[in-house]
Each structure stands twice: as C-alpha cells, then as structure tokens.
N, C-alpha and C positions, 0 to 999 in steps of 0.2 A: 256345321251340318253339311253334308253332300246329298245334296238333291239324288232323287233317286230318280233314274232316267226310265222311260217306258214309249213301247211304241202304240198310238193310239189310232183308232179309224172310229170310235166315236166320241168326237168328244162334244162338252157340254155347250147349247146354244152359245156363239156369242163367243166360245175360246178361239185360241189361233195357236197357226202349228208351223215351222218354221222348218223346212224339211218334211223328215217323217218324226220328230221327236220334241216331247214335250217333256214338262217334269212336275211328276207327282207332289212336290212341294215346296213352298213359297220361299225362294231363298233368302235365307238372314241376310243376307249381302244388300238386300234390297232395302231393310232397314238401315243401313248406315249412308246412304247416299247412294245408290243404283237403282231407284226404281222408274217404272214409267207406268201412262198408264191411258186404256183406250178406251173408251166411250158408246156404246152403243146405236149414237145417233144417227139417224137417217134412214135406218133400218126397220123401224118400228120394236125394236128391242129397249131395253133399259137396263144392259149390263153395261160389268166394268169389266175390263180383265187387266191384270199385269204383267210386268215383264222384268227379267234384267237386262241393263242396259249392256253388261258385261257378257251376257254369255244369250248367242244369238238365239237359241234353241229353248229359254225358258219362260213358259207361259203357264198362265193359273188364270181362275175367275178371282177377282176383286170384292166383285158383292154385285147384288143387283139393286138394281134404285127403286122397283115400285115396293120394295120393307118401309121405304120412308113419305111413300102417296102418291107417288108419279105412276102414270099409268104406262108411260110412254115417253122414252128419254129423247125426246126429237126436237129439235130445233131451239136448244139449252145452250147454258153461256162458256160449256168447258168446265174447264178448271183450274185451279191455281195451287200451289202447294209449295210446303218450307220440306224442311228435312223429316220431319215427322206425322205433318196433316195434311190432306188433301181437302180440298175446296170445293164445291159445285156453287155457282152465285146463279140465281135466276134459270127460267127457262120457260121454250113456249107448251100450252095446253090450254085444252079446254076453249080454243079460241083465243086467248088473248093471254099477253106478256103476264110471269108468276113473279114473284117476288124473294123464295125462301131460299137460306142459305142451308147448306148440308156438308157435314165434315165425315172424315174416316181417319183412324190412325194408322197409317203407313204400313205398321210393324204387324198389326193386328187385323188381316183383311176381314171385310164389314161391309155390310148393306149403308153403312152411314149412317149420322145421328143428325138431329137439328140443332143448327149453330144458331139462328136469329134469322133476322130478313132484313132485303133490303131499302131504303129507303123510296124509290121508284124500280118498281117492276121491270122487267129487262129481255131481254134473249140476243142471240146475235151480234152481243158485244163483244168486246177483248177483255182479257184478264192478266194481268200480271202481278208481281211480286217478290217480294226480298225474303231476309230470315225471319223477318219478323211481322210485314204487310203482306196481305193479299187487296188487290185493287181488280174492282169492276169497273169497263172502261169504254163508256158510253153503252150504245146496242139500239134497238129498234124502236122509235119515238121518243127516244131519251139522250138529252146531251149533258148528263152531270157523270161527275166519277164520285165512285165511292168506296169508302175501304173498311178491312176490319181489320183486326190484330192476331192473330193465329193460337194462341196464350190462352186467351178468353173464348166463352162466345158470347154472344150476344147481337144485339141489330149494328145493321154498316151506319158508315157516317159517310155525311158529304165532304169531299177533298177539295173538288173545283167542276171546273164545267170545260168538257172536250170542246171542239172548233162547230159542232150542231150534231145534233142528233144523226146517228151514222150504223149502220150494220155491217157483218161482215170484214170488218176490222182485223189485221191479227197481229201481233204484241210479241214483242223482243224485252227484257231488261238485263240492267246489271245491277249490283247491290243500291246502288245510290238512282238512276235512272229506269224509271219505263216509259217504251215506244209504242207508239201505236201507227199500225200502218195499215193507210189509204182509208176503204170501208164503202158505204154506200149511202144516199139518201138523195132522192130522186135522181139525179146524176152520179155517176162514178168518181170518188173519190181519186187523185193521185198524190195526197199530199202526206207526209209523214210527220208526227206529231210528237209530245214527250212532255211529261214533267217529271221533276225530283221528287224522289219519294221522301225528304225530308221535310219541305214546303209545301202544303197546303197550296192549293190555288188554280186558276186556268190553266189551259194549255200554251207549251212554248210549241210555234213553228220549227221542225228540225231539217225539210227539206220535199223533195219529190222523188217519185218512185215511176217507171214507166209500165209498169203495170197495173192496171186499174179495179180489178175486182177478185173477191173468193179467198181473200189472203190466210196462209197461214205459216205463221210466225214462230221463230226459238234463236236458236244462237249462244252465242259464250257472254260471261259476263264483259266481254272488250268487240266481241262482234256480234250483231243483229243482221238474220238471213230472213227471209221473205220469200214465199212462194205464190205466187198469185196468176191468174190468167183473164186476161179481156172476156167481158161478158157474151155465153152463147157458144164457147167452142174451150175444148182442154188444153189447151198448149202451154204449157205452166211456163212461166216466165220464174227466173230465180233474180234477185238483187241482194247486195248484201252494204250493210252501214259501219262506222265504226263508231259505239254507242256513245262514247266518252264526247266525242267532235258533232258540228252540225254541216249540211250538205246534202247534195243528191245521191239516193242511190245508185249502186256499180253494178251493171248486169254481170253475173259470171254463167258458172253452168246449167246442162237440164238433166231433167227427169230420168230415167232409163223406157221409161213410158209415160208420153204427157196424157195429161188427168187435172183435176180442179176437184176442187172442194174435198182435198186432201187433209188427214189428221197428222200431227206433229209430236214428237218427241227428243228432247235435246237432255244430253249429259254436255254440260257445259265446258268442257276442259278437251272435250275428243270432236264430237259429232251431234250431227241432229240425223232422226230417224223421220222418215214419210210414211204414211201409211194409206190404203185402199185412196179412193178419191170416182170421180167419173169421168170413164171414156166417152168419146164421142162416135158412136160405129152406128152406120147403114141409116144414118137419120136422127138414132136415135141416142138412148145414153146408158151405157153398161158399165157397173160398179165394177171397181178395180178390186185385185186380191195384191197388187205387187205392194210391195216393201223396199224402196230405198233407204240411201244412208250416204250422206252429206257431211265430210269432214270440213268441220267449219273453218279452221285454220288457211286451207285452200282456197283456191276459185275453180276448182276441177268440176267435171258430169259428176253425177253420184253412180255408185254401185250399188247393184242387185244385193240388198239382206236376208230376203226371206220371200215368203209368200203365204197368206192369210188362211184359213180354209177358211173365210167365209170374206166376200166381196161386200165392204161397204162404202159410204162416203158419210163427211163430215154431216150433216145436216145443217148445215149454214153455221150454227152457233160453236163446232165443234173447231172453227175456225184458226182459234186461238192455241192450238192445242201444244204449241210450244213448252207450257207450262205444265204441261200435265204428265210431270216429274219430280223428283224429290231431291234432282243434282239439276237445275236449270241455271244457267246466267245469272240470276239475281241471288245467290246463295253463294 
C-alpha cells in the first residue's frame, strides 16, 4: 500500500504534522516493525497517535483511551510493546494510582482492549520489554516490578522488588536485560538499575547517571540513551550505557532545544526520536512542539525531525516512552 499523501491545516485533536504533510493512512510498514507511538499526557487529552519510524512525514490517530474508562490520559505509566501489541500498565486518576492494564493490536489501530491488572496500582513508573515480556518497573509509592506475557491476557505477576519505591524513572532494554534509570522518591535518584528478563527477582545495581530527574529512556538492543535534567530547569542532559556491561554512564550530546519531561521513541537498529517536553521561558514553563532524533550508534547533538502541531510534555508517567514502539532494543 502507498499512503496517500495530503496537505492538512486541520487536523484531528491530539495528531501531529511533521512539515506540512501527513498521510491519510496507517502504513503497513508499521505492522511489520516501524511503528511508534505518542501519548497524550500532560495535556488533558487521552489520545494515541502513530507514526512511521521510516518515513518522517507519517502521522494517523491510534485510538483514544477514554473507549476504555479513562477520562484523562495524565499522569499514566506509558507503554510497552512487542512487534504486534501495545501496552498501557497503570495510571494516575481520580486522585490516586489505577491499576488496569490496556492492549492494542499494532496492525489494527484501536481505542484498546482490557488485558487484566496489576498487581499494585501504579503511575510514573518505567516500562520495559522483550518479544515476549512487557515489564512495569516500579512508579509512585510502589517498589515491586511486575510483568505480563503479551500472548495472553490476564492480571501481571510479581518479578521482584526495584531498589524502593521511585517515580519518573525511564528504561532502556535489550532482548535479555531491562534498565531502569535514576527516578525519584523523596530525594533524586542517580543510580541506574536492571534486571534479567529471564530471572525473576530484585534488582541488580548497574551504575550512576549525572543527571538526576524527568528521565526518559530508549536506545538499541546493545545501547541504552537517557535523557533527563536536574530538578526545576530544562536543560536535558543526555548519557548513554552499553546495556550488555555494568558502569557509569557517558555524557554525550544535547537537545537542539533543552526541555524536560520529553516523550521518546526508539527504532532500535537506527535512532531514538524526542518529542514535545517543557521549556523553561520568562519564569515560567511552555510546552515544546520540537521533534529531535538521536542516532544511537553516535555520541553527536541530535537533529531537528520535525515539528508537533500541537505542544505537549510527558506528564510525569509518559516518561518511559522509549518503548512506545514495536521495533525498541528489546525485540
């Protein structure tokens, strides 16, 4: 199928437009390993939208999430995804951490279905994942990790217990390891974490990171990038790991415009994409529209991709947003 290309000035809440050109339909490309996919958090929205990771120009709505009871996709755990399903684990409303889990099939955009729930209630954690696990990885008063199998649905199970309850978290893997980096709970985290997706159990210490809050995380399945900034000001710090080894991480390049509480998207073999985040201007704090793109293989600045029509930032949980693809590191 060849998308059919169109110029648009309006389009639907919540899409993005990369240039002047979008494409009236969802490319098959995206089912075999190119898709990505963005969030609506922080916004007060509860869309998804998609993209290919192949072609900078192509954007579609994914589905919207209150089809499945959310009223408000804000301050949620992301998502996690294999080649064919996408994940939502947790999120906050209503006042306090939710529990449920929510799937979509890739190929078939969709408001989403209900997969089960989780064991302890969540938001603001990190999420990672192979071909075959999706793993929730800690979040907001909760220090266990839990996983499901992508296969099935049904409720998560407990794996092990993160280093203590921590937010803001964001998560690299590769097929056999995921990372989790830094995060928060009362003081700022700087330590970088991991376990094997084969064993069950606590966390192994992997190293230290010099940036301390807002992370978010992707990379290839042999390198883990990190974008994070000291709490109270944008200036995104980048570091990058090499996932297989343990050690501190390497500062390499920045932003094209620093910002914090940026969303992520990684094709594991090329690049990781950034999206929206918040500036810091005149006091206060204005949502980003920019779009970089970070060739992981590198330590270079990243280059200008695109540009949003609409300004948002992660909402805390959207942190992790590394995974919120169907070609990530862990695949």
């Amino acid at each position: 199928m060849t998308p059919v290309m169109s110029l648009k000035t309006g389009l639907i809440s919540g899409s993005m437009l990369i240039g002047n050109t979008v494409y009236d339909s969802w490319p098959e490309i995206a089912a075999a390993g190119d898709a990505g996919f963005i969030l609506g958090s922080g916004t007060g929205n509860a869309w998804v939208s998609c993209f290919s990771h192949s072609t900078s120009g192509s954007w579609t709505s994914f589905g919207d999430l209150t089809a499945t009871g959310m009223s408000i996709a804000q301050n949620h755990n992301g998502g996690g995804a294999n080649a064919t399903r996408w994940l939502m684990m947790g999120f906050y409303g209503s006042g306090a951490q939710q529990n449920p889990i929510w799937y979509a099939t890739v190929a078939t955009k969709s408001a989403g279905s209900s997969f089960g729930t989780l064991a302890t209630a969540r938001f603001c954690g990190a999420q990672m994942g192979n071909s075959t696990m999706a793993m929730a990885y800690a979040g907001y008063l909760t220090s266990d990790i839990q996983t499901v199998n992508y296969a099935t649905t049904g409720n998560a199970t407990v794996f092990g217990s993160a280093r203590q309850p921590h937010y803001n978290n964001g998560s690299s893997n590769s097929t056999t390891r995921a990372v989790s980096w830094g995060g928060q709970y009362g003081a700022q985290e700087t330590t970088i974490d991991y376990v094997e997706f084969a064993t069950t159990g606590n966390y192994n210490s992997f190293g230290t990171i010099t940036a301390s809050n807002n992370h978010a995380g992707g990379g290839s399945s042999t390198r883990g990038l990190d974008i994070a900034a000291p709490s109270g000001n944008a200036t995104s710090l980048t570091s990058y790991i090499t996932i297989a080894s343990t050690g501190n991480a390497i500062n390499y390049g920045a932003l094209t415009v620093a910002r914090w509480f940026v969303a992520t998207s990684s094709k594991a073999s090329t690049y990781m994409v950034v999206f929206g985040g918040a500036t810091i201007a005149s006091g206060g704090s204005t949502l980003s529209t920019t779009i970089d793109q970070f060739l992981i293989s590198s330590t270079s600045n990243a280059i200008g991709w695109g540009t949003l029509t609409t300004g948002f930032q992660s909402g805390y949980g959207n942190t992790c947003g590394g995974q919120n693809s169907n070609c990530h590191g862990g695949l």
